[in-house]
N, CA and C of each residue as an Amber inpcrd file, in Angstrom:
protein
   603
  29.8450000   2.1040000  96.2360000  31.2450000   2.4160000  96.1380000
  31.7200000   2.1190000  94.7440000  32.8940000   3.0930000  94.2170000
  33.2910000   2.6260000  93.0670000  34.8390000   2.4380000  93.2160000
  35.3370000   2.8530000  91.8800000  36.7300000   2.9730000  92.2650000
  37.4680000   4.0480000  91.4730000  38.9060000   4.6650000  92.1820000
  39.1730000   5.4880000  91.1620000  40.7620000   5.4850000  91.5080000
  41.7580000   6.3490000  90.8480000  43.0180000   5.3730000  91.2500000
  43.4270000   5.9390000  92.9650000  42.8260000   6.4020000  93.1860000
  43.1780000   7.0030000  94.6330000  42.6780000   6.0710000  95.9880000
  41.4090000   5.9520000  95.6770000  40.1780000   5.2130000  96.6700000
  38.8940000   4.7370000  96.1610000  38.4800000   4.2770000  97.2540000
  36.6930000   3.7660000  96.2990000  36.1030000   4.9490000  97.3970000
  35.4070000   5.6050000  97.1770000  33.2710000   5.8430000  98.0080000
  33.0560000   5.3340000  98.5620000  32.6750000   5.3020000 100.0390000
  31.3700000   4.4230000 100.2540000  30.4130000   5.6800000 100.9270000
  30.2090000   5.1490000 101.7150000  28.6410000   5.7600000 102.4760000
  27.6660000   5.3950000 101.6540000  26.5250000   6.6030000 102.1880000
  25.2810000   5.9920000 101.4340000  24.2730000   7.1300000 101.0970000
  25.1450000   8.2300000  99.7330000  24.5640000   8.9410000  99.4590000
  24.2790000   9.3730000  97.9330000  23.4730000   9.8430000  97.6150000
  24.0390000   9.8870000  95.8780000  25.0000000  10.0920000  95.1120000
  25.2590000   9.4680000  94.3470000  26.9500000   9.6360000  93.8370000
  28.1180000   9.5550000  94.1090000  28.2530000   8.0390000  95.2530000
  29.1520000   7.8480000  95.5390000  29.7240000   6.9480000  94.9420000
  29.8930000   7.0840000  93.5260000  30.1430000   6.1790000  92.9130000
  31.8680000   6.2770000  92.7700000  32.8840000   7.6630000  92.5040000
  34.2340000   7.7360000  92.6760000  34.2060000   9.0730000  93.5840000
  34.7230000   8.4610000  94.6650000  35.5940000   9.5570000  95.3870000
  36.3420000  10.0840000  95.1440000  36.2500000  11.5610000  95.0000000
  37.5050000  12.1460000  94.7920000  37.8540000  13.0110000  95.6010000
  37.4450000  13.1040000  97.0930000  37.7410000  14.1020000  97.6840000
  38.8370000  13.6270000  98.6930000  39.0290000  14.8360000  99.9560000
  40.1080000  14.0050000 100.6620000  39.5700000  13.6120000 102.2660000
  40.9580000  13.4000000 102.5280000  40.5470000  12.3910000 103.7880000
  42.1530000  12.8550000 104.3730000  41.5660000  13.5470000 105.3900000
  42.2870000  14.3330000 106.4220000  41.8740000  13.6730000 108.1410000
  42.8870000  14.8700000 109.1680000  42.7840000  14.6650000 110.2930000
  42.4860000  12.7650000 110.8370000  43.1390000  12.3590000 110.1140000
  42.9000000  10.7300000 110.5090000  43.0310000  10.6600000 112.0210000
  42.0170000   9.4890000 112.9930000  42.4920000   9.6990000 114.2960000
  41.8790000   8.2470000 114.5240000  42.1170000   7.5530000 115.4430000
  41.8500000   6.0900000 116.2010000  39.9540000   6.1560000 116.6630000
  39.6570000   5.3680000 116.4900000  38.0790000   5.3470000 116.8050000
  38.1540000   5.6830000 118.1110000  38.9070000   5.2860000 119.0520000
  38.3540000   5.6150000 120.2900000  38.0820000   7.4750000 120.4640000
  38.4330000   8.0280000 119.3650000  38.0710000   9.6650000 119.6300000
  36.7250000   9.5520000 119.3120000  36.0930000   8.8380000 119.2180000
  34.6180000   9.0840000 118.6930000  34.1850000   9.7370000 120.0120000
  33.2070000  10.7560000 120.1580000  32.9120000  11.4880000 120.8720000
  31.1990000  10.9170000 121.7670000  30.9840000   9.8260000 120.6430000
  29.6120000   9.6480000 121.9220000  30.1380000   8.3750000 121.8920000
  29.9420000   7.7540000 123.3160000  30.0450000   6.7510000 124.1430000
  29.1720000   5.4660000 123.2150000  27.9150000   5.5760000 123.5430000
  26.8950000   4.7120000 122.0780000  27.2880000   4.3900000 121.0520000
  28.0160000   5.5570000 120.3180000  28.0600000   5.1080000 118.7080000
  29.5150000   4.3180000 118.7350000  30.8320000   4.9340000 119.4530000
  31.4960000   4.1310000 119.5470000  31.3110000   2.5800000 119.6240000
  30.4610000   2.3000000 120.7020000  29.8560000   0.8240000 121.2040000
  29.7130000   0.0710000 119.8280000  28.7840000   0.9750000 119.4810000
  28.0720000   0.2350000 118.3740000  29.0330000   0.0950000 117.0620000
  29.9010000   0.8400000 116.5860000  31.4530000   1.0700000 115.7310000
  31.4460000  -0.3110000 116.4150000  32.2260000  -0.6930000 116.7300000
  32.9420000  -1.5340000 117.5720000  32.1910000  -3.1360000 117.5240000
  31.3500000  -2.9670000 117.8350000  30.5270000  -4.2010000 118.0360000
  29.9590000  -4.1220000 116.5470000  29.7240000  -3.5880000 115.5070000
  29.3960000  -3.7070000 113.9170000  30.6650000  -4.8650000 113.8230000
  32.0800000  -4.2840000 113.6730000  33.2400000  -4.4460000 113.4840000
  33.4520000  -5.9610000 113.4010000  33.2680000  -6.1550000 115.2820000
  32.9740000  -7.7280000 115.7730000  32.1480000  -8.6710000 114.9310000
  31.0630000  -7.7810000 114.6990000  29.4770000  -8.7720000 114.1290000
  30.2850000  -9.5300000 112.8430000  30.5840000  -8.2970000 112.0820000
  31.4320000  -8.8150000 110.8260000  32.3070000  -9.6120000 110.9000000
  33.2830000  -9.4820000 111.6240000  34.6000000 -10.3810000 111.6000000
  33.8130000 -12.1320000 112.1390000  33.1330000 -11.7330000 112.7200000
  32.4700000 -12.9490000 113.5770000  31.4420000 -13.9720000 112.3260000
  30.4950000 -13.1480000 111.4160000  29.9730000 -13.7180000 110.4690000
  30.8090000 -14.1560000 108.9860000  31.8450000 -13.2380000 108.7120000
  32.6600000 -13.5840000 107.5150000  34.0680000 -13.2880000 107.7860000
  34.7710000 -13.4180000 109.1390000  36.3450000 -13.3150000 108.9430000
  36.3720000 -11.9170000 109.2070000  38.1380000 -11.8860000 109.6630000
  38.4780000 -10.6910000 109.7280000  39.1390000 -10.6940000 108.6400000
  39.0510000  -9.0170000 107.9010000  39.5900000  -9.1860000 106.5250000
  40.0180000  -7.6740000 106.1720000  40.1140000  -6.7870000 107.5120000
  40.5160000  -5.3570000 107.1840000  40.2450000  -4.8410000 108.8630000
  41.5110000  -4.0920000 109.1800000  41.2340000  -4.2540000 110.5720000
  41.6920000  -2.5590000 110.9000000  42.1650000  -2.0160000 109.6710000
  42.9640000  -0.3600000 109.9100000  41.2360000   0.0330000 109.4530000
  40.2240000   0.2110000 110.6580000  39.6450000   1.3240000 110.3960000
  39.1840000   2.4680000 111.2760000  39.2480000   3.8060000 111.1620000
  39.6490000   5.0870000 111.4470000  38.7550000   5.8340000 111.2350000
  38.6580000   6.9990000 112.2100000  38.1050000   8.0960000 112.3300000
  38.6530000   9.3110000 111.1190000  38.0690000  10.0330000 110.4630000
  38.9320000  11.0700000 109.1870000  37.4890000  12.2150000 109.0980000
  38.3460000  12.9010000 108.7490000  37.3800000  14.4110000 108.2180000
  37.7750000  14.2650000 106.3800000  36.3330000  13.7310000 105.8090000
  35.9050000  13.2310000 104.9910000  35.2120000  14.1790000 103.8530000
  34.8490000  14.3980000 102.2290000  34.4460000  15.4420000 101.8530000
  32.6090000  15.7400000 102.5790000  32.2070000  17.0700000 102.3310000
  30.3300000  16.8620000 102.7710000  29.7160000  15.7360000 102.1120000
  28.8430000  15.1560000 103.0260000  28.0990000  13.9730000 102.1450000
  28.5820000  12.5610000 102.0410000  29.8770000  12.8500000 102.4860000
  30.4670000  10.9260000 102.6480000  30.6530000  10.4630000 103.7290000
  29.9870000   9.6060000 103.9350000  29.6000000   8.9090000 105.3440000
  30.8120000   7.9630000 105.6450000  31.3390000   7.4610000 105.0880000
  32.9420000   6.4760000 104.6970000  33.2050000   6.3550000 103.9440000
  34.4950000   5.8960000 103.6790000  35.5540000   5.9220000 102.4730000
  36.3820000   4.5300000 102.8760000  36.1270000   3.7260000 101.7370000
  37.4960000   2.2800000 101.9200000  38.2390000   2.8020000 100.9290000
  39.7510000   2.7000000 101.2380000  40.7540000   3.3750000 100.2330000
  41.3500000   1.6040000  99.8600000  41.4820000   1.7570000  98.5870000
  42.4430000   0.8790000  98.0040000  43.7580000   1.8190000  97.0140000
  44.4860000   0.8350000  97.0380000  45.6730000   0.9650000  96.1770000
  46.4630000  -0.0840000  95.7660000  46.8170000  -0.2440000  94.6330000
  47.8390000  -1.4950000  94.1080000  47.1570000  -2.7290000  94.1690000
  46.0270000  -2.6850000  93.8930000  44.9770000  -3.7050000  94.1350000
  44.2280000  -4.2310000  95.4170000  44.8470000  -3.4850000  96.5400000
  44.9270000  -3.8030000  97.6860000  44.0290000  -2.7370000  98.6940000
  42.8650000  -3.4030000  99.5120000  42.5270000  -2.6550000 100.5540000
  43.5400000  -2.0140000 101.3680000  43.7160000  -0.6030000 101.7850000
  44.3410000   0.0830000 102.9300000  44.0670000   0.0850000 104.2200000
  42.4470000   0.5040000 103.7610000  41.4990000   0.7660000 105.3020000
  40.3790000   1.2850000 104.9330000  39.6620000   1.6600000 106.0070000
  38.3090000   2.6320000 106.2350000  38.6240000   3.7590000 106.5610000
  37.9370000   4.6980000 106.0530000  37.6250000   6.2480000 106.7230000
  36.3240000   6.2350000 107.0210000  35.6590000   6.4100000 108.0940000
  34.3850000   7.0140000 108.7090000  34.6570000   8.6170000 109.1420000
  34.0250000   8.9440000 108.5520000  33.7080000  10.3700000 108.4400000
  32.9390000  11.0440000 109.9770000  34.5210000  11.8350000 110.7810000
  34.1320000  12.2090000 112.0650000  32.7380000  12.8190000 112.5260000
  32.5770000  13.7530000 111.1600000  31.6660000  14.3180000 111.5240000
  29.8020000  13.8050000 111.9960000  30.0800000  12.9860000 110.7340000
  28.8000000  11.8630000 111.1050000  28.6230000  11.5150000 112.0570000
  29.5510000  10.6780000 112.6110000  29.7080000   9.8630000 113.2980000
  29.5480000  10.7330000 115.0560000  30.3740000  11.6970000 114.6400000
  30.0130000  12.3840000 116.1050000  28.8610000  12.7920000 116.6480000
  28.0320000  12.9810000 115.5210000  26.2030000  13.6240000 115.7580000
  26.2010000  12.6370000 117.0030000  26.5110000  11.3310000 117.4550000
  25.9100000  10.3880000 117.8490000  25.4680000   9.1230000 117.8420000
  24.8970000   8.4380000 118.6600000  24.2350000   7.6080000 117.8710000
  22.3440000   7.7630000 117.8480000  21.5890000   8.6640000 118.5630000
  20.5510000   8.5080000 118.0650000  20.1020000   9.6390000 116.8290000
  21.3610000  10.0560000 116.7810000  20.9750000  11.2360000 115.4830000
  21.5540000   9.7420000 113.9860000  22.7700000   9.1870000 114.1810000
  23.1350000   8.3720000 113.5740000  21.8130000   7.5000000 112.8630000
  21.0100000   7.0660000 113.9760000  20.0630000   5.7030000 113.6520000
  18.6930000   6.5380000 113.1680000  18.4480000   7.4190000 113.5370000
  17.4280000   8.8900000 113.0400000  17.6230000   8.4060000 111.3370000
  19.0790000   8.5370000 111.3000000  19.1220000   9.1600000 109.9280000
  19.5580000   7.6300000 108.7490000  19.9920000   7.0550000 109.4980000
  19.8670000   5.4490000 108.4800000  18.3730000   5.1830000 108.5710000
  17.5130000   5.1700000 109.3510000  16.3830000   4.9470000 109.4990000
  15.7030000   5.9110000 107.9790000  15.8900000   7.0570000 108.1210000
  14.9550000   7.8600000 107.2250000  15.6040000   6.9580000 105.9370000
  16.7860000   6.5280000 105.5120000  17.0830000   6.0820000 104.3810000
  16.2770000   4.7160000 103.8730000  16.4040000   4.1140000 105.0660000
  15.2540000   2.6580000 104.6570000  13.9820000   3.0640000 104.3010000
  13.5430000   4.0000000 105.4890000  12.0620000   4.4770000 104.5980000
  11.7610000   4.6640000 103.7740000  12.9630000   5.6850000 103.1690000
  12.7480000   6.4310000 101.4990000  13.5260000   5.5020000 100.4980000
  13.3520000   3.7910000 100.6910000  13.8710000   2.6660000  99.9310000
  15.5830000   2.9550000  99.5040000  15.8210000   4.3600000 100.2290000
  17.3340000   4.4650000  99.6160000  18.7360000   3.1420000 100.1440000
  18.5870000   2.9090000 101.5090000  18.8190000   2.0390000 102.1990000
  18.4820000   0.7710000 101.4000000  19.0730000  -0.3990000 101.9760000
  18.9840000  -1.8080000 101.9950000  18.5780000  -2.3890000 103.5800000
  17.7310000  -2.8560000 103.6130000  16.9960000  -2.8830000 105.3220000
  17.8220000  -3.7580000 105.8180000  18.0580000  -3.2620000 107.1780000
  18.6710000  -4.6230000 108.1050000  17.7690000  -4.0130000 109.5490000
  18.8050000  -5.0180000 110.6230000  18.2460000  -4.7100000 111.9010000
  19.2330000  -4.0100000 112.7610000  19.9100000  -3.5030000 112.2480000
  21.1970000  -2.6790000 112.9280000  21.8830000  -1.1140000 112.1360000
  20.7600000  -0.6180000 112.2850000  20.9260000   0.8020000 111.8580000
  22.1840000   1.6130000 111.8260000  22.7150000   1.4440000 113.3790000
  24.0160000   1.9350000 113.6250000  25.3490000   1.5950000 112.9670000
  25.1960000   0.0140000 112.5050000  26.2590000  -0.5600000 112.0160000
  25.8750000  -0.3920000 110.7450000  24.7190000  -0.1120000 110.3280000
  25.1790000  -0.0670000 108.5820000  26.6290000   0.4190000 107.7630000
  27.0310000   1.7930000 107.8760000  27.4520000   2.4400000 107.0390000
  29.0480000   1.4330000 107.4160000  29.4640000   1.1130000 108.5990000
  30.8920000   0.7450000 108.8930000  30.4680000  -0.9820000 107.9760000
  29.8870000  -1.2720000 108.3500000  29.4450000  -2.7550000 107.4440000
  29.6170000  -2.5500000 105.8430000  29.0300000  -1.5240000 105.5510000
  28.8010000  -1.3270000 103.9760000  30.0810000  -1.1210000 103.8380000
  31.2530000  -0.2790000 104.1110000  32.6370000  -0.2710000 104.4490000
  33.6590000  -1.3940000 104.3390000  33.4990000  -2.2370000 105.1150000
  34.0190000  -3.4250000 105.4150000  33.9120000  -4.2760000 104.3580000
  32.6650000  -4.4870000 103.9010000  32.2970000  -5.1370000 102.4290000
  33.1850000  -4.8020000 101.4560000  33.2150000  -3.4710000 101.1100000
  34.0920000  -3.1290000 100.2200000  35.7210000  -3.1720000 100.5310000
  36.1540000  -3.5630000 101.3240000  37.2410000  -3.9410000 101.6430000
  37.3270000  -5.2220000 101.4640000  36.3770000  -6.3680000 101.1600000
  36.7300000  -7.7040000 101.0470000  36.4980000  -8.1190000 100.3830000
  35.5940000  -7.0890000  98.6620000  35.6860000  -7.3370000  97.6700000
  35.0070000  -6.0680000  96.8670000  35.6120000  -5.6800000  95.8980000
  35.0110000  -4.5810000  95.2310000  36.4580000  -4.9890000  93.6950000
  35.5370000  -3.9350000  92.7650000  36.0510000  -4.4020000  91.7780000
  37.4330000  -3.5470000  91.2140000  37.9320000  -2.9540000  92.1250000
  39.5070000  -2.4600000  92.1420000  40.7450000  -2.9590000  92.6620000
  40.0380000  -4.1050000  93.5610000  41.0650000  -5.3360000  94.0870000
  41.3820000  -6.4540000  93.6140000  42.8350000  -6.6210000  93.2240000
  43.4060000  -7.3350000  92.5570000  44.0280000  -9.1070000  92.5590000
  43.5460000  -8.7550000  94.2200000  44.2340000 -10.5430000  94.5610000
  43.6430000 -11.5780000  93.5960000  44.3010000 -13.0530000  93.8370000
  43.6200000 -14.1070000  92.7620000  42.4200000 -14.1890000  93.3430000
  42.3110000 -14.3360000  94.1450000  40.8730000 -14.9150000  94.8690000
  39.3840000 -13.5500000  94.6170000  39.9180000 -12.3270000  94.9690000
  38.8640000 -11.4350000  94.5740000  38.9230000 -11.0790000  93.0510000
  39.4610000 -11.8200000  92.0880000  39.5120000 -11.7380000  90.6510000
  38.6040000 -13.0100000  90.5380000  39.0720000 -14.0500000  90.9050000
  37.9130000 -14.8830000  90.5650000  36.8370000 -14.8890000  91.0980000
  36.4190000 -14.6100000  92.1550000  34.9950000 -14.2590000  92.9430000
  34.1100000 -13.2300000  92.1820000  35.1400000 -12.5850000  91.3610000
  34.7360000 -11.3720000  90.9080000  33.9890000 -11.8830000  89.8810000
  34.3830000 -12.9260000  88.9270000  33.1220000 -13.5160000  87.8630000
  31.9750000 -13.8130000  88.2010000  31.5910000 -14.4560000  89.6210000
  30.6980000 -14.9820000  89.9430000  29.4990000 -13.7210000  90.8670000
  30.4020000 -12.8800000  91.2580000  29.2720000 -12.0790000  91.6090000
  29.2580000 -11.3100000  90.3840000  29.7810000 -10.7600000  89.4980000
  28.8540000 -10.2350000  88.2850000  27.9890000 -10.6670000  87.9750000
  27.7640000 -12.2120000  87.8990000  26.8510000 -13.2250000  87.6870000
  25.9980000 -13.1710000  88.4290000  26.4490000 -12.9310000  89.7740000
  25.1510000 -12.8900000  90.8320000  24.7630000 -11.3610000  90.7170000
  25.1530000 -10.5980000  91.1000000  24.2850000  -8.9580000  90.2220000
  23.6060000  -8.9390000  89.0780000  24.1130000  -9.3040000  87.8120000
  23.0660000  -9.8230000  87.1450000  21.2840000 -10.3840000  86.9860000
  21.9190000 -11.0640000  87.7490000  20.7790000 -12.1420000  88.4510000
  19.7690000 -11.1560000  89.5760000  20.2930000 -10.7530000  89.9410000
  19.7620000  -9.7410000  91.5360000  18.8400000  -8.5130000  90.3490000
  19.3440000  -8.4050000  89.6710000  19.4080000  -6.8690000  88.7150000
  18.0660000  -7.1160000  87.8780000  17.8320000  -8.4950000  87.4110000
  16.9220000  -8.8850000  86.7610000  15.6340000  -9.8680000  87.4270000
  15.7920000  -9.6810000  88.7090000  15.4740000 -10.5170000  89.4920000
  14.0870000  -8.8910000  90.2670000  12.6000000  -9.6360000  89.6770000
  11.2070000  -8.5760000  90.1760000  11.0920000  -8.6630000  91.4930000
  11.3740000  -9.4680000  91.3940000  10.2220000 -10.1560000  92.9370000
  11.3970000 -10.2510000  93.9710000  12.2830000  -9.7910000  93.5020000
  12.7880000  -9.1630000  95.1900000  12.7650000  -8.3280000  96.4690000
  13.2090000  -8.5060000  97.4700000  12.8180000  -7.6510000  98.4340000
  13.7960000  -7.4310000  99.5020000  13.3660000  -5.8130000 100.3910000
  14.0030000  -5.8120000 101.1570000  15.5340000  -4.9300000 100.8750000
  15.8100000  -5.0820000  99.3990000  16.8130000  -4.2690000  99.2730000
  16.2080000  -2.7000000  98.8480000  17.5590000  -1.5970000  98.7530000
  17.3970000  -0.1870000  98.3910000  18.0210000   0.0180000  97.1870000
  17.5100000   1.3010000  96.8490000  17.9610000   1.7590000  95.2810000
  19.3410000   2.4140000  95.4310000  20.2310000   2.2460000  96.4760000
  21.8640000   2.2150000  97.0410000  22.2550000   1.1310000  95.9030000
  21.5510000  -0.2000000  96.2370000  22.3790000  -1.5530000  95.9160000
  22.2060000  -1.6600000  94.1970000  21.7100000  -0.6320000  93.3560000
  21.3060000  -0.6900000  92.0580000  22.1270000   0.3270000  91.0500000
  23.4200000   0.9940000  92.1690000  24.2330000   1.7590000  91.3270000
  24.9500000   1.0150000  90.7510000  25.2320000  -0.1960000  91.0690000
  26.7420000  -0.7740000  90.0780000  27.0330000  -2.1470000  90.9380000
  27.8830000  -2.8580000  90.6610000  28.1800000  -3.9710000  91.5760000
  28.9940000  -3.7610000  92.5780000  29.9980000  -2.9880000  92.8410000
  30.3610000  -2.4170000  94.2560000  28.9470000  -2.6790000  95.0280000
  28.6530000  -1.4600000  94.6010000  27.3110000  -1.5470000  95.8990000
  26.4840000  -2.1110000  96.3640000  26.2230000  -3.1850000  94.8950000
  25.4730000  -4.2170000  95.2650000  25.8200000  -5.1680000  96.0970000
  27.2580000  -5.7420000  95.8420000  28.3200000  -6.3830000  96.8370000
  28.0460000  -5.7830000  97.9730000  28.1620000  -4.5960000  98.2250000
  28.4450000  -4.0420000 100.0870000  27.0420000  -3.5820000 100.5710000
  26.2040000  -3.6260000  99.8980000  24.3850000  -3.8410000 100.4010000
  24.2020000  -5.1150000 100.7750000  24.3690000  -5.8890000 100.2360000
  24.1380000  -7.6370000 100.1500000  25.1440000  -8.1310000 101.2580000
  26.2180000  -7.7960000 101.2880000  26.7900000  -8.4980000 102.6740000
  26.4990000  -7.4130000 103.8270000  26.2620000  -6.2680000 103.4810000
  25.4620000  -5.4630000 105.0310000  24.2140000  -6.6300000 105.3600000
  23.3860000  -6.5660000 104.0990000  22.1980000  -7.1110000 104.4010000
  22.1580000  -9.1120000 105.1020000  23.2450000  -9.4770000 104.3990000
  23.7450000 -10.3700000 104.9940000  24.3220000 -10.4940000 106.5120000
  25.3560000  -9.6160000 107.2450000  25.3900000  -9.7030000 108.4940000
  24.7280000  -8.9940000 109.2550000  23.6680000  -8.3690000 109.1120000
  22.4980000  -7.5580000 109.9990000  21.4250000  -7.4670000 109.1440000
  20.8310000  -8.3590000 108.6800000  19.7070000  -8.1370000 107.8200000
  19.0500000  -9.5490000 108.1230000  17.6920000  -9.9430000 107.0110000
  17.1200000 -10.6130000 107.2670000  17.5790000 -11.6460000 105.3930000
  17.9350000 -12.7230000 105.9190000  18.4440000 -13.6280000 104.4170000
  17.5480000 -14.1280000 103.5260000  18.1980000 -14.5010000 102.5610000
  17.7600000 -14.4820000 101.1690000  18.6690000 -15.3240000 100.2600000
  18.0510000 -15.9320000  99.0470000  18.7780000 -16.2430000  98.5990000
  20.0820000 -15.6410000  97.8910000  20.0320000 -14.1130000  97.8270000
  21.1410000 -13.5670000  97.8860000  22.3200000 -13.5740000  98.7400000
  21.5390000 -13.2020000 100.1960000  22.7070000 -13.1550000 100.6180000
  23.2360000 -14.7910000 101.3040000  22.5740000 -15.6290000 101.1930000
  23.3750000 -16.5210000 100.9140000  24.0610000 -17.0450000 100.1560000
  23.8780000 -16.5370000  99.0350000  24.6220000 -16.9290000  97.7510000
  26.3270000 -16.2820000  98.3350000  26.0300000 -14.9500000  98.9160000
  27.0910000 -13.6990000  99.0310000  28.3730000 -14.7090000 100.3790000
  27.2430000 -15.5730000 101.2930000  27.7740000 -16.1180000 102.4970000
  29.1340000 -17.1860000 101.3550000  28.2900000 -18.2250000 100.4880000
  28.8480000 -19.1540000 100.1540000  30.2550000 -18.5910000  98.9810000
  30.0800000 -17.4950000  98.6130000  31.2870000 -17.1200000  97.5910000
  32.1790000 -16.1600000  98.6900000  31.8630000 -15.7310000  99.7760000
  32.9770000 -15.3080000 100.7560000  33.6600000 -16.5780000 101.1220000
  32.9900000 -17.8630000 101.2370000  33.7150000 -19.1550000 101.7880000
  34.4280000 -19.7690000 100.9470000  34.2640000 -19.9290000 100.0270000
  34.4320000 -19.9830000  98.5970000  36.1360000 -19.6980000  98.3010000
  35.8420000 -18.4780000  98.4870000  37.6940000 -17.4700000  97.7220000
  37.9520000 -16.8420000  99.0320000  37.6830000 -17.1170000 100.5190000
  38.3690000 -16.6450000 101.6940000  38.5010000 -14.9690000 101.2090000
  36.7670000 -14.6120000 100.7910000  37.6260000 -13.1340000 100.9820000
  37.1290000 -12.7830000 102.1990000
């Protein structure tokens, strides 16, 4: 995810670095059309709030540009919400986990154990810190994970992450706390646990 003055990107496809497209037909998750993926929407949502706080709670169903899997909109320094992109999302959920799956394979992904919840996780992340948000607390957090990207960036002998988390520090941020609440830990993402506790983002 990046940022641009409208919204940040997310999903998890090439070049989602500024969104510029739009975000229409907004509607309440419960329109999600398969029973499963809803579940799993839902219970991602929980996992998160449950491992790092609730910290963004407007997120929504939208018809999104081709290719964007979600969208966290900020403005005025400030998270708005999520867009998950209906269309995705409606395939299902075993077309859903089909297709996060092929991404871990092809290292594009950052591996966890919850396929379904990736993309709303990677989402959420960027709602509780990315580098277009202005509060005191995600300004100062914000030194220390540059510091920690850095470190991650120059760091061989790591593992487990995807070439997603190597576009920029957005992404590295919202790979690292995906990989953090459905993944397997590291000294990253504990580093990621202790600077969410840190500045309450």
């Amino acid at each position: 995810m990046g940022r641009t003055s409208s919204g940040n990107r997310g999903g998890l496809q090439p070049g989602d670095s500024d969104y510029k497209g739009s975000i229409k037909n907004v509607e309440s998750l419960v329109k999600m059309k398969d029973a499963a993926m809803y579940k799993a929407t839902k219970e991602a949502i929980s996992r998160y709030h449950a491992v790092l706080g609730v910290r963004e709670r407007n997120v929504k169903l939208a018809t999104l540009s081709a290719g964007t899997l979600g969208v966290q909109v900020s403005s005025g320094g400030k998270s708005e919400g999520i867009y998950l992109n209906k269309k995705y999302f409606n395939q299902g959920a075993k077309a859903v986990k089909a297709q996060t799956n092929r991404g871990y394979t092809s290292g594009w992904h950052t591996k966890t154990n919850k396929p379904l919840a990736h993309t709303v996780t990677h989402e959420l992340a960027h709602a509780t810190w990315n580098s277009s948000l202005s509060g005191a607390n995600q300004k100062a957090a914000g030194k220390e994970i540059q510091a920690l990207y850095k470190k991650w960036v120059a760091d061989k002998k790591k593992t487990g992450y995807g070439k997603y988390a190597h576009t920029n520090v957005d992404e590295f941020w919202a790979e690292t706390v995906t990989k953090t609440v459905h993944g397997k830990s590291d000294k990253y993402t504990n580093r990621v646990k202790e600077i969410c506790k840190k500045y309450k983002l």
